[in-house]
N, C-alpha and C positions, 0 to 999 in steps of 0.2 A: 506501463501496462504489461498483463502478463494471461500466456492460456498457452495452451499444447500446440497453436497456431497463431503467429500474429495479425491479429484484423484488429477493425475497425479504423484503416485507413489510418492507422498510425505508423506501419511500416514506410507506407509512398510519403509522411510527413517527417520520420527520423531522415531520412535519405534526402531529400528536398531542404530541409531547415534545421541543423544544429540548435540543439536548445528549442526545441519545436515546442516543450512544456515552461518553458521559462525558466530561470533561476532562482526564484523565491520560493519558500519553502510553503506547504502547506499548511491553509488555515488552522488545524487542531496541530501540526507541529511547530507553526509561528508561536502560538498559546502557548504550547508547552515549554516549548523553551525560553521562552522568555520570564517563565517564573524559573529558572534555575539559573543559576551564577554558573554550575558545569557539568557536563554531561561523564567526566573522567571516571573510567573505569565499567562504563557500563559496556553492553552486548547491544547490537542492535541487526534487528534483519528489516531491511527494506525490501521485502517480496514482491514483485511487479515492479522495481522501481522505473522501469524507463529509461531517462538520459541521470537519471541518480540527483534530483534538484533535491529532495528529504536525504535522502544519503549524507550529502554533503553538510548540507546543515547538521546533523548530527555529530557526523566528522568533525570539525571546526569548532562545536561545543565541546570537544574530546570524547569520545564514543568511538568502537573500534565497530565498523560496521561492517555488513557483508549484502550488497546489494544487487539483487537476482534478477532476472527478467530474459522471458523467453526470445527477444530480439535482440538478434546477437549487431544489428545494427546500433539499437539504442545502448547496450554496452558499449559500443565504442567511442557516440558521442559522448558516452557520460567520461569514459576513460580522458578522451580529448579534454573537454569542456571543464570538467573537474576532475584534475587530478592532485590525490591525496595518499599519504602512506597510510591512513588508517581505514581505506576503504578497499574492502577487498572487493571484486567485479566479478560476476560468476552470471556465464548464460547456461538457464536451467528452466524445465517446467517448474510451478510452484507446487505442489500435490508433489511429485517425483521428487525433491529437492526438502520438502519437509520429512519426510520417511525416511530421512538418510542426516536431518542437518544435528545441531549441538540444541543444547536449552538458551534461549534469549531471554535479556529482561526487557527487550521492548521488540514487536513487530509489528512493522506499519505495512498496511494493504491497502494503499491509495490506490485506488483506479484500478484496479485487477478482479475483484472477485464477479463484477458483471459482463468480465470479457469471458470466463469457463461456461460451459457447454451447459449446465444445467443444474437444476436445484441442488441435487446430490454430489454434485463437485463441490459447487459452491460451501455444502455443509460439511463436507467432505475433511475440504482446506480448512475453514475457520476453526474443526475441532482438534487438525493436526498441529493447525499456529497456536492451540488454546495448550493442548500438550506438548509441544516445543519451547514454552514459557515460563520463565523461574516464578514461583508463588509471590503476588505482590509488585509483578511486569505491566505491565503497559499493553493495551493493544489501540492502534489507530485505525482506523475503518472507514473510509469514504469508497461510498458505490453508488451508481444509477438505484433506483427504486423504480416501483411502480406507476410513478405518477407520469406528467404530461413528459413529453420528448421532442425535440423535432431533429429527427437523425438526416436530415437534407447536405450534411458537411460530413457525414460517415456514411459514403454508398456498399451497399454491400457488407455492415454490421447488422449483426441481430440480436442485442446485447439479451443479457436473461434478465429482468426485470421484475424481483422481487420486493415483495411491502416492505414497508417500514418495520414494521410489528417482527418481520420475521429472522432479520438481523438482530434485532432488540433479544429475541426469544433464545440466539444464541448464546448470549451472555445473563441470560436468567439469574443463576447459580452468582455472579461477579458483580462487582461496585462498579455500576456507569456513570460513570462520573460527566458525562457530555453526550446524551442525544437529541439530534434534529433531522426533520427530514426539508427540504430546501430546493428552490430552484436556482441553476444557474445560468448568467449569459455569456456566452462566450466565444472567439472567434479565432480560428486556427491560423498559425502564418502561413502554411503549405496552400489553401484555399483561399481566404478570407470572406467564408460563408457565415454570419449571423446565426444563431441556433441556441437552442435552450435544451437545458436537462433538469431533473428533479434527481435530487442527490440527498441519502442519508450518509450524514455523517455521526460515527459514535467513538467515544473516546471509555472505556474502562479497564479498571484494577481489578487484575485477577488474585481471586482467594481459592485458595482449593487445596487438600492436601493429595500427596499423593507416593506411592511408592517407588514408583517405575523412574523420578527425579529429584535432584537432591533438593532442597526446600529455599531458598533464598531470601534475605531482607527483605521488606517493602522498601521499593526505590522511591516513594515520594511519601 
C-alpha cells in the first residue's frame, strides 16, 4: 500500500506481523504469470508494493523490478522476507516517484490507488503510470470501488471510493484485457477482524503512440 501518509492500519500491521500481506502473488499476476514460461528481460515497477509479495514473483520469473512504497517499514519486511538481486527496494510517494521514474513494460498498482487522498490524485497517478509505460506494457490495477465495505478491521481509514466505470474510463483509449468489479473476504494477522471489501480489478495493454518515449514491442 502506498499514499503520502501510511494509513489504513497497515503501518501497526507491517510492524506487528512480517509478511502481513502474505506471500503469494496477486490474482491478475498469478494469471499472468503463469501463461508465460519467463518474465527475462522485462521492467517492472510494483508502485505501492508493500512487503513486495508481486515484486517477487516477478523477480523469480526473471524481471528486473523496482518496488516502491511509501512505508519505509513495509520496505523492510519486504527487504527481509524477500530478498533478491533483481529487486530494487525504494521508499518513495507514488505521484513523486513517477515524475522522476524510467519507462516500464509492466506496472502493477495493487492496493494503492484507494489509499491517495482523492479523485485527482488518483487520476493524477494512473495517467503518470499510463506515460511511464513502454507501448504494448501491462498495467495491473486492483482497488476498493464503490461498492459495499465493512472498514471495522481499518480504524481510522477513509479510503476514496470510486466506481467501477471510472477506472474502466481510465484506460478508454487501451486493450483491457481483464475487468471485474468483486467482493472480498478477508482477515488480517495483526487483528483478525472478519471484514469485506468490493474491489475492481483491471488488467490492460497499452496502445498509444507517443513522442516524449521511445516505442517498445508488445510484451504479450
Amino acid at each position: 500500500m502506498n499514499s503520502a501518509t501510511p494509513q489504513g492500519g497497515y503501518e501497526n500491521g507491517y510492524k506487528s506481523c512480517p509478511c502481513f500481506w502474505g506471500d503469494a502473488p496477486g490474482a491478475l499476476i498469478k494469471a499472468f504469470l503463469k501463461e508465460r514460461s519467463s518474465c527475462e528481460g522485462l521492467s517492472v515497477l510494483d508502485l505501492g508494493c508493500g512487503e513486495g509479495k508481486n515484486a517477487i514473483a516477478f523477480a523469480r520469473a526473471g524481471a528486473a523490478v523496482d518496488a516502491v512504497d511509501c512505508s519505509a517499514q513495509g520496505i523492510a519486511n519486504g527487504r527481509r522476507a524477500f530478498p533478491h538481486p533483481s529487486i530494487n527496494w525504494v521508499v518513495a510517494d507514488a505521484e513523486d516517484y513517477l515524475t522522476r521514474s524510467r519507462v516500464y513494460d509492466i506496472v502493477v498498482m495493487y492496493g494503492l490507488l484507494h489509499c491517495l487522498p482523492s479523485q485527482d490524485a488518483i487520476t493524477a497517478t494512473i495517467d503518470l503510470a499510463i506515460e511511464r509505460t513502454a507501448n504494448g506494457g501491462r498495467h495491473f490495477v486492483v482497488a476498493f470501488d464503490d461498492g459495499p465495505h465493512d472498514l471495522s478491521a481499518h480504524p481510522g481509514f477513509h479510503p476514496t471510493l470510486l466506481p467501477h466505470n471510472f477506472y474502466l474510463s481510465r484506460y478508454a483509449r487501451h486493450h483491457v484485457l481483464r475487468a471485474e468489479s468483486a467482493m472480498i473476504h478477508e482477515v488480517h494477522p495483526n487483528n483478525n477482524i472478519p471484514h469485506f471489501h468490493s474491489i475492481t480489478r483491471i488488467s490492460p495493454r497499452l496502445h498509444r503512440i507517443t513522442r516524449s518515449f521511445r516505442l517498445r514491442a508488445a510484451i504479450i
